[in-house]
N, C-alpha and C positions, 0 to 999 in steps of 0.2 A: 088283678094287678099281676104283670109279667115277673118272673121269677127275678130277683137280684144278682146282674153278672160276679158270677165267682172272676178275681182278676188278682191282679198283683197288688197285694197291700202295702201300705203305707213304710218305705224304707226306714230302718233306724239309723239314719246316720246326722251327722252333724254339716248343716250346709255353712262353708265359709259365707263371711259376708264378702261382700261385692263389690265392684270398681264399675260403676257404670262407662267410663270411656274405655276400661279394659276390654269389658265386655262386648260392646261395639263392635272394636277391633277384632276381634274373636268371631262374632258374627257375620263381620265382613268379610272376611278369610277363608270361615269356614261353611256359612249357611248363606249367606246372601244371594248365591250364586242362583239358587234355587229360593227361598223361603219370601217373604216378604211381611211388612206388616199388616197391608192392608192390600184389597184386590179382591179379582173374583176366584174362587176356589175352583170352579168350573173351567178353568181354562191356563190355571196358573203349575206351575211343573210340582210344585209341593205345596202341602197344606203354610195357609194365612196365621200369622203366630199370634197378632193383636190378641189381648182377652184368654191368651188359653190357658194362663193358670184358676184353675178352678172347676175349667170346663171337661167335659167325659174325653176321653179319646176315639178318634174316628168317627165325629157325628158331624158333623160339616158338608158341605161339597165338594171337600176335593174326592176322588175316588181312591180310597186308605186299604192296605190291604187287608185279607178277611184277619190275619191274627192283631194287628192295632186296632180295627174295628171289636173284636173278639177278649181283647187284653185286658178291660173293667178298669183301667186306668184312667182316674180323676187325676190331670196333672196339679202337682203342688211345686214349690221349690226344691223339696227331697226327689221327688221324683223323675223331676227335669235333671238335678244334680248325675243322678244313676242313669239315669237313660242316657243322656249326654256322654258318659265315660266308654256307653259301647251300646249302640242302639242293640244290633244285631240279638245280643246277649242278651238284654234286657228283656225285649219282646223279638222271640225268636220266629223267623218267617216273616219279617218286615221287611218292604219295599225296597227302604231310602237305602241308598247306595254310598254310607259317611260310617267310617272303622272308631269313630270317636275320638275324643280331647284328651291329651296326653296328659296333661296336667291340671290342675285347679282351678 
């Protein structure tokens, strides 16, 4: 069995709860441009977001760079919350070209 990615563990912070039409709008403004829910990964300008709370980071088709491939991040809600606030920061040496959500 392959060794277990040492990555970024599990944040302690408290995630607000949610406004699904906020969120939307927030999606639309800020990820849509680029994300989608569904599609082929192969051909799509960023990674497909359907499904991806739970799943590894960077194991898909789209082509992710080596440190979010590298990163051991299982997205959860905490950790979409952190990453969201400043990808860059988060996992440093990432691709996606978004400075983060200013607020909540």
């Amino acid at each position: 069995m392959p060794p277990k990615k040492k990555g970024i563990e599990e944040p302690k912070v408290d995630v607000p709860n949610g406004d699904a039409g906020a969120g939307r709008e927030v999606f639309d403004q800020h990820c849509g441009a680029c994300h989608a829910f569904d599609g082929d990964e192969k051909t799509a300008a960023a990674p497909i977001l359907a499904g991806i709370v739970g799943r590894p980071a960077g194991i898909t088709g789209f082509k992710y760079s080596n440190a979010m491939k590298k990163s051991g991040i299982t997205w959860s809600d905490k950790h979409l919350f952190m990453f969201l606030k400043a990808p860059a920061k988060y996992v440093p040496g990432l691709k996606m070209a978004f400075a983060g959500l200013e607020s909540e």
